[in-house]
C-alpha positions in Angstrom: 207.5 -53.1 123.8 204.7 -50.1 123.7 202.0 -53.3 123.6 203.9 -55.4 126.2 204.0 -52.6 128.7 200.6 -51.1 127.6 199.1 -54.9 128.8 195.7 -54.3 127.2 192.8 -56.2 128.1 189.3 -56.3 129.5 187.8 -56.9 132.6 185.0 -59.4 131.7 181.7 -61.0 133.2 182.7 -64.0 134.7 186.2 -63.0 135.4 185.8 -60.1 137.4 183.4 -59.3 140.5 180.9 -56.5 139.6 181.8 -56.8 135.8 178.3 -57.3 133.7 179.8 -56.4 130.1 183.6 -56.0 128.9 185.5 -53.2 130.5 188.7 -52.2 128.7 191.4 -51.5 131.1 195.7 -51.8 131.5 197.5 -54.7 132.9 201.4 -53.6 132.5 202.6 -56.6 130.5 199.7 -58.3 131.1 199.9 -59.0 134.9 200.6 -55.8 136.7 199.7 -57.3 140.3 202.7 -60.1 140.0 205.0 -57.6 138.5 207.5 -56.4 141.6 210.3 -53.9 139.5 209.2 -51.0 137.1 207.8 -52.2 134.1 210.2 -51.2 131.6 212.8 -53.9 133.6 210.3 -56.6 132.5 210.6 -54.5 129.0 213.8 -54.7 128.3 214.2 -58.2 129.6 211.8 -59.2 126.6 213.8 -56.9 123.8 216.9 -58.7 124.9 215.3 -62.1 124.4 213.6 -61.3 121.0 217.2 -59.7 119.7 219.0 -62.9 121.8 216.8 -65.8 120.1 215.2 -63.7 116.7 211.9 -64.2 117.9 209.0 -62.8 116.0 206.1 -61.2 117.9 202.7 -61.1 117.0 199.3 -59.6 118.2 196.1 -61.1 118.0 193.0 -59.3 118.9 191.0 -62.1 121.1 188.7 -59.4 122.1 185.7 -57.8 119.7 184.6 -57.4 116.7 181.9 -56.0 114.5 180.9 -53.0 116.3 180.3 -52.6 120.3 179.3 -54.4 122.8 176.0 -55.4 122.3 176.1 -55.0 118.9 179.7 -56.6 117.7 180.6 -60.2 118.8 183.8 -62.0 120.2 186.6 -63.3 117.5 185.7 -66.3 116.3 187.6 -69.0 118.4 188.2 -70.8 115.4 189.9 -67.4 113.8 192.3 -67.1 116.4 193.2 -70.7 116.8 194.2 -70.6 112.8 196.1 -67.0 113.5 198.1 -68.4 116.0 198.8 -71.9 114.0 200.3 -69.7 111.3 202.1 -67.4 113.6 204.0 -70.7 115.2 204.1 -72.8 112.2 205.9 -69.6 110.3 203.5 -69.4 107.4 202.6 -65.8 109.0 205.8 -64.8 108.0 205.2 -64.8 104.2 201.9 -63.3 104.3 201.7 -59.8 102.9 200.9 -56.8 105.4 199.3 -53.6 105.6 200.0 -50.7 107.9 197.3 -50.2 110.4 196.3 -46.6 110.4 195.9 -45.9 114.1 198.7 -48.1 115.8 201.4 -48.8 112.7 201.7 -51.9 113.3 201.9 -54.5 110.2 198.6 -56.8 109.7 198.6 -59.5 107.2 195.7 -59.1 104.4 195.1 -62.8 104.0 195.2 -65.9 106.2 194.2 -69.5 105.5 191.2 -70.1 106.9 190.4 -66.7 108.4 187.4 -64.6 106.8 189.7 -61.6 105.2 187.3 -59.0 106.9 188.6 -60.0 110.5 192.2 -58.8 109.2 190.8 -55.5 108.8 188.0 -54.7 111.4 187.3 -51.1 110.0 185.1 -53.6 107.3 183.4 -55.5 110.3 181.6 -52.8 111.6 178.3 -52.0 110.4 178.9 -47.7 110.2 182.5 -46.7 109.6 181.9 -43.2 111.5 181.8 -45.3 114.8 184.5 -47.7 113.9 186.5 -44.5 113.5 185.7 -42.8 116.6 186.0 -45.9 118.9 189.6 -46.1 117.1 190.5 -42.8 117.8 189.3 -43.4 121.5 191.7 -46.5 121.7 194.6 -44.8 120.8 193.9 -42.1 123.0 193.3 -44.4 125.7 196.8 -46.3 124.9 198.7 -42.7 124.7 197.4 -41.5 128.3 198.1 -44.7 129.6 201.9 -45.0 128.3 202.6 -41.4 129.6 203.6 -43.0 132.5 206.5 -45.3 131.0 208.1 -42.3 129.1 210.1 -40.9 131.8 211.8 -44.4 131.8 211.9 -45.6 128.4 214.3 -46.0 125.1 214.2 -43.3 122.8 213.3 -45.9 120.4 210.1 -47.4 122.3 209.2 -43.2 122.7 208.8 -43.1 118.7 206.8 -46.0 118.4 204.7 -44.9 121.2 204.1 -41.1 120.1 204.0 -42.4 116.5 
């Protein structure tokens, strides 16, 4: 739910008038302009269909990787093809998981095919330090932009969101 409604993304070259190198911005759940009713309406519609049908949700980071821009590079196509294989096929399911330190969410440690340091991008970067601090950016870019939804949301989605 915090993801869905957070809709992170970037604006990039080619996509967006202006744009000449990736601009991370908010889409609420993904396409704020074609979204007529408060968010969380659109959030709850999706809880109700995961608890309705047992679906599992994943995230995969499509974006960056390796440092910033300029310096890191897109995920490998090929990476994210193979995540999302394994995600529909089920084998993601029976991977083993870590706790990612800035968002909580689980993240496998190994999938077929995918180099094990794209499962933990803290390693792709060339200087931790800066890994770290464009982290703690993220999250504070992901807190200021949920503020909004809290007035409106589950107690539940509040303690994933604040942590």
């Amino acid at each position: 739910m915090y993801h869905f409604l957070s809709g992170f993304t970037s604006k990039v070259a080619g996509t967006e008038k202006g744009v000449t190198e990736p601009e991370p911005t908010f889409s609420t759940c993904f396409g704020a302009p074609f979204m007529p009713r408060r968010p969380e309406v659109y959030g709850d519609l999706l809880r109700q269909k995961i608890a309705r049908h047992g679906a599992t949700c994943w995230l995969v980071n499509t974006g960056w990787t390796g440092g910033a821009y300029g310096v890191g590079s897109r995920m490998p196509i090929r990476s994210t093809r193979l995540l999302l294989t394994a995600a529909l096929d089920g084998s993601l399911n029976d991977a083993t998981f870590r706790k990612d330190p800035n968002f909580g969410f689980e993240v496998p440690l190994q999938v077929e095919g995918v180099a094990e340091v794209l499962l933990d991008p803290r390693r792709t970067w060339p200087v931790n330090e800066e890994y770290d601090a464009q982290a703690r950016k993220l999250v504070n870019m992901f807190a200021e932009n949920f503020a909004q939804y809290v007035p409106f949301i589950d107690e539940d989605v509040k303690a994933a969101a604040i942590g």
